[in-house]
C-alpha positions in Angstrom: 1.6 2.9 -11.1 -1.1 1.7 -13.6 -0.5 0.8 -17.1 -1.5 4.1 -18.3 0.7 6.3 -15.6 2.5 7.7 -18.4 -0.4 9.6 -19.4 0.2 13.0 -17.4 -3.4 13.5 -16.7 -3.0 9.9 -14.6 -0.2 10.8 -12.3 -0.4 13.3 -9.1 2.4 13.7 -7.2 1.9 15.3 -3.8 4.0 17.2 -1.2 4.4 17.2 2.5 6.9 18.1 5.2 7.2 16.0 8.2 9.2 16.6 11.4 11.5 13.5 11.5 13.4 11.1 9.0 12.2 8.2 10.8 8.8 9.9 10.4 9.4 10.6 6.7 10.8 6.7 6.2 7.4 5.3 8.0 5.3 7.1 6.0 6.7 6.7 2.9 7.3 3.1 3.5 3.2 3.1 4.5 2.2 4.6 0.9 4.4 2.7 -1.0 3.7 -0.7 0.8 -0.1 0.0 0.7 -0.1 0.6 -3.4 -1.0 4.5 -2.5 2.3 5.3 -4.4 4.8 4.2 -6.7 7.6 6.2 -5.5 8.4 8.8 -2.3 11.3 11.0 -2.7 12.3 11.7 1.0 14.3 15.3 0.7 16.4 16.3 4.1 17.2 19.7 5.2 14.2 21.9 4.4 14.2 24.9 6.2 10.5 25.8 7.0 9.1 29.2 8.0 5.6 29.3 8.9 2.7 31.2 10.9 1.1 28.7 13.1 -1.2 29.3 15.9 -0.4 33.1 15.3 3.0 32.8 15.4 5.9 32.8 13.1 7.7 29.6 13.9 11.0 27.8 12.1 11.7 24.2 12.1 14.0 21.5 10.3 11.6 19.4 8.0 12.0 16.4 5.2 10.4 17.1 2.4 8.7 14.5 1.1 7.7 13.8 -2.9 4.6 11.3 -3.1 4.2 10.3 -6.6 0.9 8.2 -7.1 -1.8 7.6 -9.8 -4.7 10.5 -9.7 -7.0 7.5 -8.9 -5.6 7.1 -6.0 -5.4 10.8 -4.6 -8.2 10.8 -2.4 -7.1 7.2 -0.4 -3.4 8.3 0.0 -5.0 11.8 1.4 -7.0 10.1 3.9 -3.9 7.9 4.8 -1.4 10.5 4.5 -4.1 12.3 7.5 -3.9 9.4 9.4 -0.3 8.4 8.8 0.8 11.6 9.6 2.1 13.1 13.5 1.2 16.5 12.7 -2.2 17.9 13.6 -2.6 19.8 10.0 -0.5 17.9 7.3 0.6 20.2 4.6 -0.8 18.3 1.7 -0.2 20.1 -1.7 -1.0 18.3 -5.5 1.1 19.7 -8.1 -0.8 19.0 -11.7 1.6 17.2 -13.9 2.0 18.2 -17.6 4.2 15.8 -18.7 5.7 12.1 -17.9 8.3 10.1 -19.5 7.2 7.5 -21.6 10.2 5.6 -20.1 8.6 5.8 -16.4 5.4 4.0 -14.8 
């Protein structure tokens, strides 16, 4: 991240579930190797339980934690769209209050 990542207002971190690790690995490899993030936290084992196309459906998912500078949010969302197998990527953006002053 930037010099200033340590300043919350400076740092989004966004969420998505994917269906595969290899898929999760690809694109958090892409994001980080493209300077759209400084960090993706690949999480295995999410149980998902979703309505989709008017059903309820259940799948196996990795999670995955995209932490990037907010000046960057709207490039790593078009990537993540284009990186992404799914058809309608979740793409969440938790605000962050706080950051250590240890990390960026």
């Amino acid at each position: 991240m930037s010099a200033d990542a340590t300043d919350a207002a400076a740092v989004a971190v966004a969420l998505t579930t994917i269906d595969s690790e290899a898929a999760a690995r690809a694109l958090a490899r892409g994001l980080v190797d493209e300077h759209l993030a400084a960090c993706v936290n690949i999480v295995p084992g999410v149980s998902s339980i979703y309505r989709w196309q008017g059903a309820i459906e259940e799948a196996s998912e990795w999670l995955l934690v995209i932490k990037t500078a907010r000046h960057c949010l709207d490039r790593t969302r078009v990537r993540l769209l284009e990186l992404h197998p799914y058809d309608t990527p979740e793409g969440v953006v938790v605000d962050v209050a706080q950051v250590s002053s240890a990390y960026g």
